[in-house]
C-alpha positions as CSV (number, residue, x, y, z in Angstrom):
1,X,35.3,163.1,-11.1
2,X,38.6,165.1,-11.4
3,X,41.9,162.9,-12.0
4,X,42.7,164.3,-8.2
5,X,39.9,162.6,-6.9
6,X,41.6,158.9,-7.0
7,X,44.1,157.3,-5.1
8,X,46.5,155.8,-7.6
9,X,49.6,153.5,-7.1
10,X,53.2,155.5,-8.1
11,X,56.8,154.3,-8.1
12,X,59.1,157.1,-7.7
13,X,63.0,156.5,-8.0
14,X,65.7,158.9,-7.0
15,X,69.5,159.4,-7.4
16,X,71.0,159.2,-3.7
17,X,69.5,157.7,-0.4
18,X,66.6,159.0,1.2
19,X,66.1,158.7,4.9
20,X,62.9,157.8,5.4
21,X,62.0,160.2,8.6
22,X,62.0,162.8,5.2
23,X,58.6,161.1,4.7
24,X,56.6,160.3,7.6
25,X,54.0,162.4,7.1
26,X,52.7,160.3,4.3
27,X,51.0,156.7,5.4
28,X,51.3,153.5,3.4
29,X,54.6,154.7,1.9
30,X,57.2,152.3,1.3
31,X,61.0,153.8,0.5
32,X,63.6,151.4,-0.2
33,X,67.5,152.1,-0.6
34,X,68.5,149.9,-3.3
35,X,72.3,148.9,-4.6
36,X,72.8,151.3,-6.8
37,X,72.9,154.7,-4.9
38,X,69.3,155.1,-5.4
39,X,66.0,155.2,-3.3
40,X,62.7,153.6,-4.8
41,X,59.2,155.5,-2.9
42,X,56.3,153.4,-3.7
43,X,53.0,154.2,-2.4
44,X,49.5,155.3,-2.6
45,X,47.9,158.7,-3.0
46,X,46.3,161.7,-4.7
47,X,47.7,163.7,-7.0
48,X,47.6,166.7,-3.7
49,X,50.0,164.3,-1.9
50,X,52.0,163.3,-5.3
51,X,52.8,166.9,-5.9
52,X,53.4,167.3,-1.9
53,X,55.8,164.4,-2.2
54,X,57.9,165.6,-5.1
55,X,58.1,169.3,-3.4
56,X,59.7,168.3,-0.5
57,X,61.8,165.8,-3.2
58,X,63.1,168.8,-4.6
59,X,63.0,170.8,-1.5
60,X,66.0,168.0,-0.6
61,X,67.8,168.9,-3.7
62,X,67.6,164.9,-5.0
63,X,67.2,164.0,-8.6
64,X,64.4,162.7,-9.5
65,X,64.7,159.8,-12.0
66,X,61.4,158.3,-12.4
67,X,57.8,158.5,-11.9
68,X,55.5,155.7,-12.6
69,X,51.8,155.0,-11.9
70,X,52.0,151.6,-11.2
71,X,50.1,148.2,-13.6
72,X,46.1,149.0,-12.9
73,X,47.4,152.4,-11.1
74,X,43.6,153.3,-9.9
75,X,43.1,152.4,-6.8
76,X,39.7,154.3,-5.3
77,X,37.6,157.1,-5.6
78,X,38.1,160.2,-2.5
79,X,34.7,160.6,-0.7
């Protein structure tokens, strides 16, 4: 087993707000505008939809502040 092969937990923060409808394509994603002129993305993938997420991040022209697997980040094995 590759370390693409799991699902793991990720925070990812951003400078700015994010509309959400940038991310629909992407179940079990939560995206949350906070106080400070920044968007928190917390989910569940593989590393395919990780690196699909912070394309389209930068595709936005966003800065990306953080990305953090999140306390006991593995979540399951891909069939």
């Amino acid at each position: 087993m590759t370390p693409g092969d799991c699902v793991i937990a990720y925070r990812i923060r951003l400078r700015g707000q994010l509309d959400p409808r940038w991310l629909t394509s992407y179940d079990g994603i939560q995206i949350d505008v906070l106080d400070d002129d920044q968007t928190l993305i917390v989910g569940s993938f593989d590393q395919s939809a990780l690196f699909g997420i912070l394309n389209r991040i930068r595709d936005l022209g966003m800065d990306l502040l953080e990305v953090r697997q999140n306390e006991n980040p593995r979540i399951k094995d891909l069939p």
